[in-house]
N, C-alpha and C positions, 0 to 999 in steps of 0.2 A: 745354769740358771736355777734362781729359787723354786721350786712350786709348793705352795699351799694349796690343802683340801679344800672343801666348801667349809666344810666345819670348822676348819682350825681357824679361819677366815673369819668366820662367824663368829665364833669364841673369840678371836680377840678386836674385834670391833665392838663387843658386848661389853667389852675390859675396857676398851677407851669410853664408850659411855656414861660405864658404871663409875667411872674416875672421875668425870666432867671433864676431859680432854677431847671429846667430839661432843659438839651440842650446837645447837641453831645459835645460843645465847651466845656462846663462847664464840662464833664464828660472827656474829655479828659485830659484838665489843672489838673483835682485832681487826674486823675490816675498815668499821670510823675510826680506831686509832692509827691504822696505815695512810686512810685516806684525807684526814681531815684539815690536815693542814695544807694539802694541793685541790682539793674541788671541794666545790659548796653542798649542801642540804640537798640540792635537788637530784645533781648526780649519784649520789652517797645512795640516795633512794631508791633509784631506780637499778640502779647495778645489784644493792641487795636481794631487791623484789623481783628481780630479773631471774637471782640465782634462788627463791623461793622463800625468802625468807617474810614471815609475818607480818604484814605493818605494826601492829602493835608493838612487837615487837622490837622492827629499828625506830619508832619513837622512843622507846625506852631509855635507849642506850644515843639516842641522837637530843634526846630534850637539854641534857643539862649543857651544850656546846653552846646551843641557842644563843649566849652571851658571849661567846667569843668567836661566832663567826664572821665579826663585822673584821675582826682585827686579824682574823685567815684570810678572808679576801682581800686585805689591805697588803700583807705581805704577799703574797700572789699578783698580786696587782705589782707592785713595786720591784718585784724580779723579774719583773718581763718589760715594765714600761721605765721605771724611774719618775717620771714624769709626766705633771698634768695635760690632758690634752691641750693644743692650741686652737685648735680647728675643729667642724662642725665633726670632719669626716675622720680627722684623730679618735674625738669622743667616740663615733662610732665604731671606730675599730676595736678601742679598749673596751667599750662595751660590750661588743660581741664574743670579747676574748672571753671578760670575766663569764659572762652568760653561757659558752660552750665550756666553763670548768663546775657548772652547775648553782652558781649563787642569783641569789634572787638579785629582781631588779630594782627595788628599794636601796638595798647595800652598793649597789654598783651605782647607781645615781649620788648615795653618799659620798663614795670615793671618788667620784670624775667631778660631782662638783662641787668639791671641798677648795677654801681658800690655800694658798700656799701656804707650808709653815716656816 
C-alpha cells in the first residue's frame, strides 16, 4: 500500500490548488453541471450548502440556468410520466415527484397544467 507523509500530502494539495484543480468554484460549476439536468434549484442548493459551499457562491454558477430550468424539469417530468395527469390524485403524484427532485412549484404547476400538444 501507498503511504504518503503529512508533507508530501500537503505539497501536493497546494499543487492542485495552485492549478485551480481543487477549488470551492471548480467544485461547485461540476456539481450543477452533473446535476442539472435530473433536479431542480432547490435540491442543487441544498446538497451544495450541505457540503459547505457559499451561497453566493452557487448563485453564481446556478443564475444563468435560471432560463432553462423550466425545459429541465419538463424533461424530468416526461421520463417518468409521459403524460398529463387525469385525476386530482395523478396531479398530485407528479407533483410531489417533480417537488422531491427539487423544482419549484410555479414550474411544476406549468408542466401539469399545460394543454396537450
Amino acid at each position: 500500500m501507498l503511504e504518503l507523509n503529512k508533507e508530501a500530502l500537503d505539497l501536493f494539495l497546494s499543487a492542485l490548488v495552485a492549478e485551480g484543480w481543487l477549488s470551492n468554484e471548480r467544485y461547485c460549476e461540476q456539481f450543477i453541471h452533473a446535476k442539472k439536468n435530473k433536479f431542480g434549484r432547490y435540491k442543487i442548493v441544498r446538497e451544495l450548502e450541505d457540503k459547505g459551499i457559499d451561497q453566493a457562491l452557487i448563485e453564481q454558477y446556478l443564475s444563468p440556468l435560471k432560463n432553462q430550468e423550466l425545459l429541465y424539469a419538463k424533461q424530468v417530468w416526461q421520463k417518468k410520466f409521459k403524460f398529463l395527469p387525469s385525476s386530482k390524485e395523478e396531479w398530485s403524484k407528479q407533483a410531489r415527484f417533480l417537488q422531491s427532485r427539487g423544482f419549484d412549484v410555479a414550474l411544476i404547476k406549468k408542466i401539469l397544467n399545460a394543454k396537450e400538444e
